[in-house]
N, C-alpha and C positions, 0 to 999 in steps of 0.2 A: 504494500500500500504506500503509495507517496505521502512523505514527510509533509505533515502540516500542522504540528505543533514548535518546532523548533522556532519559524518567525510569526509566530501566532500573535498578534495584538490583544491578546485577554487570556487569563488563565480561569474564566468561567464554565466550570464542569459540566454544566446542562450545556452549552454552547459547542463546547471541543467534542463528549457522546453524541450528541445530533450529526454534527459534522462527520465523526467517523462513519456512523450507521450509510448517511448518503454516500461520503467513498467510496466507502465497500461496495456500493449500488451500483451508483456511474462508471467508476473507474477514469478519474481525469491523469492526464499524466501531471500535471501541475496544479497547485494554489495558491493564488493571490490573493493577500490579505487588503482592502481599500481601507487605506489610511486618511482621504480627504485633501492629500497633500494637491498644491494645483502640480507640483515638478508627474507625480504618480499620473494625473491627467493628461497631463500634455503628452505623455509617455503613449496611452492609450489610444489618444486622438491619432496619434501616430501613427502606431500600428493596426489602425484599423480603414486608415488610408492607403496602408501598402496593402492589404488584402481585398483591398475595395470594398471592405463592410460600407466606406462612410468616403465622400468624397467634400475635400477641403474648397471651399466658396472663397468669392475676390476679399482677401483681409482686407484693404482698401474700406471696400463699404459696407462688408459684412463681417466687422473682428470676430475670431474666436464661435464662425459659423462654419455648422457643414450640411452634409442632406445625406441621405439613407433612403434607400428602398427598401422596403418587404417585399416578399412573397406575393403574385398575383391575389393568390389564393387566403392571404392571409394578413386581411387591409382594416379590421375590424375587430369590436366585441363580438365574444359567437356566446348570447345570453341561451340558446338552445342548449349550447357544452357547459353552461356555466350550474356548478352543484354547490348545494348548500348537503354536507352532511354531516347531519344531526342523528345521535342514536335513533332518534323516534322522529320517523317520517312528519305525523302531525306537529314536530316541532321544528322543522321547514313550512310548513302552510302551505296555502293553496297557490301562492303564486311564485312560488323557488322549484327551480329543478331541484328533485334529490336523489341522493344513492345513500344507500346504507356504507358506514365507515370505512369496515371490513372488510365490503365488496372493492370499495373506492381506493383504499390503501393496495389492495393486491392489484388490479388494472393498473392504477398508476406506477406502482414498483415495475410491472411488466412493461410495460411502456419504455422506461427510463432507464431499466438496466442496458449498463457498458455504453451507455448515449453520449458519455464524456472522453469514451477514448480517441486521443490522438487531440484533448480538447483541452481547455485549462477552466478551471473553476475558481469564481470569482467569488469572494467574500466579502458582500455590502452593509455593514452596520449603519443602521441609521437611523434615525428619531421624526417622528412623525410630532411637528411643534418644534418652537424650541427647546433646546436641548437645556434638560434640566429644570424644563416648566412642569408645575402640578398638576398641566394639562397635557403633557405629550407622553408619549408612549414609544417605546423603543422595537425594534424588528430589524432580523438578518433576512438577508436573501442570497441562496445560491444561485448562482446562474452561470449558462456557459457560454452571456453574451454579451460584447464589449458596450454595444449598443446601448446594453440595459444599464450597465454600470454608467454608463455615462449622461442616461436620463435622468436615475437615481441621484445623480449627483446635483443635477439641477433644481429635480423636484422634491427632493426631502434634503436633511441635514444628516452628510456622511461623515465619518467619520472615526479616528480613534477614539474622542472626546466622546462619544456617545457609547462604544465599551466601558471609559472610565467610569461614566457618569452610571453603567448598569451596577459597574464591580460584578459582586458574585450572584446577584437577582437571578431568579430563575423566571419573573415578571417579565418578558419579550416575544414577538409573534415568531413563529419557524416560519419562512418564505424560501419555497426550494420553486425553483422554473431549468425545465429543460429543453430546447431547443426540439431535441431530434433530429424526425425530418421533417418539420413543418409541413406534418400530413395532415388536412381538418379530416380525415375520417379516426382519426388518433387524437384527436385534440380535445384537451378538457381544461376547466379552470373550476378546481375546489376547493373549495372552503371549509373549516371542518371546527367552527364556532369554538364548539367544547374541549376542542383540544389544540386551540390557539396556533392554527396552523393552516398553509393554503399551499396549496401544489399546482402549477400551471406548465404543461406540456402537448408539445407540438406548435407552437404558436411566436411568433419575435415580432407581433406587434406588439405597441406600448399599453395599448387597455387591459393586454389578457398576461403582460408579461412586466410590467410596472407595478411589483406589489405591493407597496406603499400603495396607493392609486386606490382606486373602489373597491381593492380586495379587503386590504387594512382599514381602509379609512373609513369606508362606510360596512361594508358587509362582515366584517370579524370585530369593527368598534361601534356596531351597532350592538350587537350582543353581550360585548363588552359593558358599554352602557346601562342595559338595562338591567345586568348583574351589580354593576358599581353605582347607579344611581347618578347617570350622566348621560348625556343623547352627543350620537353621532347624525349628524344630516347632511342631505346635498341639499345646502344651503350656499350662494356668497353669502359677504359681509360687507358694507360698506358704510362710511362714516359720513354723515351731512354737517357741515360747519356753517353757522349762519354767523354773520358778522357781531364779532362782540359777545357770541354765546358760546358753551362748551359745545362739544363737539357729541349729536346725538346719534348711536349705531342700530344698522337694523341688520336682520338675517332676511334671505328672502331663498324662496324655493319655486323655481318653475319647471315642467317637462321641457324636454328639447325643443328646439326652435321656434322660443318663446322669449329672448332678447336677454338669457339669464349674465351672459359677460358684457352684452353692450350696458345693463345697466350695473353693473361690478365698477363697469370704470363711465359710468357718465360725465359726460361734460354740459357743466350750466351752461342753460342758454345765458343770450350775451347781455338780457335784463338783468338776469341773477349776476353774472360775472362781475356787473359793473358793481351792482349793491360789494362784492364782496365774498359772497357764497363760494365754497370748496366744498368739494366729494373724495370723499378717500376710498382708495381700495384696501382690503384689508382680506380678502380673500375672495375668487370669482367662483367656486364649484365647493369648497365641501367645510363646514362648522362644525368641531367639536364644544358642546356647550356644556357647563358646569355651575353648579350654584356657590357663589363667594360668599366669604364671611359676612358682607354687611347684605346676605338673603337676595341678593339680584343674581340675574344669570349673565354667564361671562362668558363669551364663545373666542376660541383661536381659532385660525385657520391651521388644518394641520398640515396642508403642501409648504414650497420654499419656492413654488415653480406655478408658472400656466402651461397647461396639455391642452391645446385652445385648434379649434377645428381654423385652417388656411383661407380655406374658398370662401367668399363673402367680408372677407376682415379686409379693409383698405383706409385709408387715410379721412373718408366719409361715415362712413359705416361705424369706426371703432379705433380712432387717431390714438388711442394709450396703448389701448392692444399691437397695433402695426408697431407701435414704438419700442415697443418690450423686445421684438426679434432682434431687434437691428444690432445687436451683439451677443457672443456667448449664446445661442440658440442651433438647437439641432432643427431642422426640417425632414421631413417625413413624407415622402410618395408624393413631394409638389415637380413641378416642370423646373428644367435644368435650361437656363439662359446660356448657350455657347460662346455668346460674342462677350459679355461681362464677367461669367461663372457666377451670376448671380441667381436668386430664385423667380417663379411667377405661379401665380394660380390663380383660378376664376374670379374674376372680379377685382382685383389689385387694381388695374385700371385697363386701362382699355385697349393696350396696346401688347397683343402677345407676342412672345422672340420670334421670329421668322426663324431664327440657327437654333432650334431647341430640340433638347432630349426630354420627351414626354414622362409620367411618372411610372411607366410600364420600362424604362431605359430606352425606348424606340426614338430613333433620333426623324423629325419630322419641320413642316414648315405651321409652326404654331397659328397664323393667320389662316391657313388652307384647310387646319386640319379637322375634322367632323366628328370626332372625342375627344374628353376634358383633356389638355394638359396635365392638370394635379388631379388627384383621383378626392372623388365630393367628402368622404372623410381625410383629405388629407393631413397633417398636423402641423403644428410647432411648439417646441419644447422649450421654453424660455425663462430665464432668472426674474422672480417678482422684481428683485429689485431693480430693475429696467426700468419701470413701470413709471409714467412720471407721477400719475396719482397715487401711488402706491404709500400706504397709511402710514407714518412715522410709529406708530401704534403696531405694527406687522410683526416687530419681534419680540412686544411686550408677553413676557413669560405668563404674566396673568389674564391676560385677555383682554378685552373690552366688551364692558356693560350695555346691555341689548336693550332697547326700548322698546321694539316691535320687532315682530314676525310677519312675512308677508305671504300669503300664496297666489298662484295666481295660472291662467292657463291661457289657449288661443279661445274664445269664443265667441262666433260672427254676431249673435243674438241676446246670448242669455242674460251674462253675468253684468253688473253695469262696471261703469271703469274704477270705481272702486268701493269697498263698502267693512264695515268694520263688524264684528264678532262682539255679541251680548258679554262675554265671557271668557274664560280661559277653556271651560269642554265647548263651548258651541265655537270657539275657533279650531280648535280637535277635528269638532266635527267637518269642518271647511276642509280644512288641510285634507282627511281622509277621503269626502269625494271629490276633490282635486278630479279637473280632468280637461283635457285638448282634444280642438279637433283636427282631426287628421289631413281633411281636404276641404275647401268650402269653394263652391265656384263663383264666376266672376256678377253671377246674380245675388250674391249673398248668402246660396243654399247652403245649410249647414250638413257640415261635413262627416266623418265619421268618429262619433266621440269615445276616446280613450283614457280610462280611470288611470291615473297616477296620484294615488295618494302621497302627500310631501313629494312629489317628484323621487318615489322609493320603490317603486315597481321593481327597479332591477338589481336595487340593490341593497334590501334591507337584508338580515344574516339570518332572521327566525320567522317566527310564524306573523307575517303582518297583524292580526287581531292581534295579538299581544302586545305586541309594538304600540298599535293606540294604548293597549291599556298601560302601559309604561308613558306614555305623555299624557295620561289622567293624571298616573299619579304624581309624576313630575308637578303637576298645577296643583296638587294638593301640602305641596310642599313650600307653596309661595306666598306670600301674601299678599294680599290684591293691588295693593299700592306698589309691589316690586313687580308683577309680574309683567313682562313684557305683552302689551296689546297687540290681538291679531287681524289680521286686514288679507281683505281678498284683493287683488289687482285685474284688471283684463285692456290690455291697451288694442286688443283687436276685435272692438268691437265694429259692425260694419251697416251702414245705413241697407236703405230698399234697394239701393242702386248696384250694393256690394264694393262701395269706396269706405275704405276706414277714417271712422269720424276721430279718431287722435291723434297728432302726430308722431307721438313717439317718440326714443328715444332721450333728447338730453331733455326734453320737454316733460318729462316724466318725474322728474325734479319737483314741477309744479303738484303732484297726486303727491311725491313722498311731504311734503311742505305740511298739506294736509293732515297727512299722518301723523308726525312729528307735533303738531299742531293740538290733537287729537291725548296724544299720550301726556302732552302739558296741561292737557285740561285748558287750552285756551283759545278752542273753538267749537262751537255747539255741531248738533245733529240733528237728522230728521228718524227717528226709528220705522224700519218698515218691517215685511213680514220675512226678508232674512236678514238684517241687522240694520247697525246704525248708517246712512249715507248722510252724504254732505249735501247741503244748497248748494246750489248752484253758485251762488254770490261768495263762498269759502274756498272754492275754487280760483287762483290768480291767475285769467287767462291775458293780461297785461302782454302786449308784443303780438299774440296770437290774430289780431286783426284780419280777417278775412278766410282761417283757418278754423276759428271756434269761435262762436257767440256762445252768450249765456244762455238764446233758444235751443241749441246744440248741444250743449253740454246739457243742459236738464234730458235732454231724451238720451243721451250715455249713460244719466244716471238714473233711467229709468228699468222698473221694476213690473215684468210681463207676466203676473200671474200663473196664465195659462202653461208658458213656456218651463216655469218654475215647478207645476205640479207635474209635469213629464218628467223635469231633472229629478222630482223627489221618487220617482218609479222605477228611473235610473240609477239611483243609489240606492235602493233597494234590492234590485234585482244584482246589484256590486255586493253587499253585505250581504245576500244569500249565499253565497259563493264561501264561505266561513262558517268553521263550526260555530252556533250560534250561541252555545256555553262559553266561549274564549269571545264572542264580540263582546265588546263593555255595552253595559245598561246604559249607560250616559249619554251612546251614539244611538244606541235604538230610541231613546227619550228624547234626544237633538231631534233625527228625524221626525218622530211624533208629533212635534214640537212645529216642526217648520211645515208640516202639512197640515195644522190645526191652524198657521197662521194663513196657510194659501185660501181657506175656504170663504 
């Protein structure tokens, strides 16, 4: 067996036995211990450019960039491969793939064995949070890919320092990923809750092979959570500064391609700018949140990094986000510019390379050609601290104290553009039927609606009924003057015509203003029969001239009976889907509740 204690960075006996048992597995001829060092980095970037894992970009305009392809076949999460295994199937739920441990332990060992020969294994310690915060949590990952190690290094805090800071803990996630042959009919990504461990093989993209990422961070510290008495969410964070006031933070949770990073890093429009108003980013994708000493809730961000989709992000769209690339960023399955060595993908602007190699490596004429450049999940891996909003607050070890929660989804008709929660369960209950549509066409037909409770569908770790009932009892532990207020959002809401009456984006400023507003108790409501909305006149559509009147806005924040008693049949027919012993009474009560008010 190859010598891997001799330059071992920790002499933690749960750490070194794990390690042996996967040697013995794999069979790597080598091991590398990742010490965090940038000299150990640069070593790596290195050599992954002589084997053409990674190919080095113009340092000129893109320092300390490269770009990577995957696999055709292996461009994405495969949530079909993805297993939650829990002894007890009903303790995955109804909406996790599962396998039994046992089963899952012996396939994957079969899989995985001698998959490191001729290969070197890489040893990533690292801390999800700051390192040394009451809120971060530590995990190794093996892997046999430079790639990985070198997103890891972006996206979490690597290092020796986070060995020291374990010492001899036996408190750390196992994260073992094996390359293979990135076969998806071989391909799995498990989870295994109760025994603080995730295995991901066949795979070398960064969703299914990044395990920090939603393996640790939401789906093994979700269950973590609800053992310890803390919530993990895919939530951002982001911090509102009104001139001359402290600085108020909210968590906010939306299903995909519902503007969750454009609004992570908003930009005031240029009324607010001028008053003064800042937004800080503080996290774009995932919240660990914890109760502090003085009874408020305190959420980190537990990345170091944005894993932020290419296509769509430009200078218009998301001017923080394009900013954050522009050094130190890996890119991922985007189009290769020949004439600069720079990158391009959908939508950047409008101008594709004519001399470009597509994200397939097919070198083609980017104006002529009749498929994407960058493939539509393409990525970039990039250091927060780029970021120019990026929170001063981001490494604070303790968190920052949440005023509000928000949820929010796509819907052409239903939901108004914003409305607030009776309560800490009837916001529960918001959160859990959470839900987007899928497609709505250009008449405003509505589309196909998809329950995402919290934006958790894919990636809670246990039985979703439980889940809510671990954020009852989380609210039973607050007190109503600390607890953070919860608010629904819908910025897509869409008139007869099927044109969206709001403009979105930095203008959304103006709903969180509201909110903010709301949680100071220093502006009133109108109560309807799903919660409190605002007047019309609470609203500052100032600047908005020709975009939003107050006749406009009152019909966004109007409330269509009819439309609502369908939704409430619709979450119904969602919570039947659950043992109805594990749903909490509280949401079967909400519900009751909100269809006694429809009548």
């Amino acid at each position: 067996m190859v010598d891997f204690k001799s330059n071992a960075l920790t002499a933690n006996k749960s750490i070194l036995d794990w390690m042996e048992d996967r040697i013995n597995l794999v069979n790597p001829d080598k091991v590398v211990w990742i010490d965090g060092s940038d000299a150990q980095r640069d070593e790596l970037r290195a050599e992954a450019c002589s084997t053409g894992e990674m190919i080095k970009l113009n340092q000129d305009k893109l320092p300390g960039c490269y770009l990577h392809r995957t696999a055709v076949n292996d461009v994405a999460r495969v949530e079909a491969r993805t297993l939650i295994c829990s002894r007890e199937k009903d303790n995955a739920g109804p909406t996790n793939n599962w396998m039994d441990p046992k089963e899952a332990y012996k396939m994957l060992d079969d899989i995985a064995r001698d998959s490191y020969k001729g290969r070197t294994m890489y040893v990533i310690p690292y801390s999800m949070g700051p390192v040394g915060s009451p809120l971060a949590k530590i995990g190794i990952e093996l892997t046999d890919s430079i790639y990985v190690v070198l997103n890891m290094i972006i996206m979490t805090r690597v290092g020796k320092n986070v060995l020291d800071t374990l010492g001899d803990s036996t408190d750390w996630i196992k994260g073992f990923h094996a390359k293979c042959d990135v076969d998806p009919e071989k391909r799995y990504i498990c989870q295994f809750p109760e025994d603080n461990t995730i295995i991901s093989v066949n795979s070398a993209y960064g969703g299914n092979v990044l395990l920090g990422k939603k393996c640790f961070a939401l789906r093994i510290a979700s269950y973590l959570g609800k053992n310890e008495g803390w919530m993990a969410e895919h939530m951002l964070i982001l911090g509102i500064e009104k001139p001359g006031e402290e600085i108020k933070y909210v968590c906010a949770a939306f299903p995909s391609a519902c503007g969750k990073t454009n609004l992570a890093m908003l930009i005031p429009p240029e009324i607010y700018k001028k008053k003064g108003y800042k937004v800080w980013c503080v996290g774009d994708d995932i919240s660990w949140i914890k109760k502090g000493a003085d009874g408020r809730l305190y959420a980190i961000n537990p990345e170091n990094g944005f894993f932020g989709v290419a296509p769509g992000t430009n200078a218009k769209s998301n001017p923080n986000a394009l900013a954050a690339t522009q050094k130190g960023t890996i890119f991922t399955n985007v189009a290769l510019n020949l004439d600069d060595n720079t990158v391009w993908w959908e939508s950047l602007d409008k101008n594709p390379p004519e001399n470009a190699v597509d994200w397939t490596g097919k070198k083609c004429n980017g104006k002529e050609s009749e498929t994407p450049l960058a493939h539509p999940n393409s990525r970039f891996t990039a250091p927060a601290v780029n970021c120019p909003c990026v929170s001063p607050e981001f490494n604070n070890p303790n968190g920052v104290p949440i005023s509000a929660i928000v949820f929010g989804g796509r819907r052409a008709k239903l939901a108004p553009l914003v409305y607030q929660s009776r309560d800490w369960n009837h916001g529960v209950f918001i959160g859990s039927s959470m839900a987007s549509e899928t497609t709505a066409a250009a008449t405003g037909a509505v589309g196909v609606v998809r329950r995402d409770p919290m934006a958790m569908i894919p990636f809670c770790g246990y039985n979703m009924a439980d889940y809510w009932q671990h954020w009852i009892d989380i609210g039973k532990t607050l007190d109503a003057d600390k607890a953070p207020k919860i608010f629904n959002v819908n910025w897509f809401r869409k008139d007869d015509e099927g044109h969206f009456m709001w403009p979105g984006f930095g203008d959304n400023l103006r709903v969180l203003e509201w909110i903010i507003a709301r949680c100071e108790n220093k502006v009133g409501a109108q109560e309807t029969a799903i919660g409190y909305l605002p007047k019309p006149e609470d609203i500052n559509i100032e600047g908005l001239e020709g975009e939003v009147t107050r006749e406009s806005l009152a019909s966004i924040l109007d409330v269509d009976k009819s439309l609502w008693a369908e939704e409430a049949k619709g979450i119904e027919e969602f919570y039947a889907k659950f043992d109805q012993n594990r749903l909490p009474q509280e949401l079967k009560d909400q519900l009751a509740t909100l269809k006694n008010n429809l009548k």
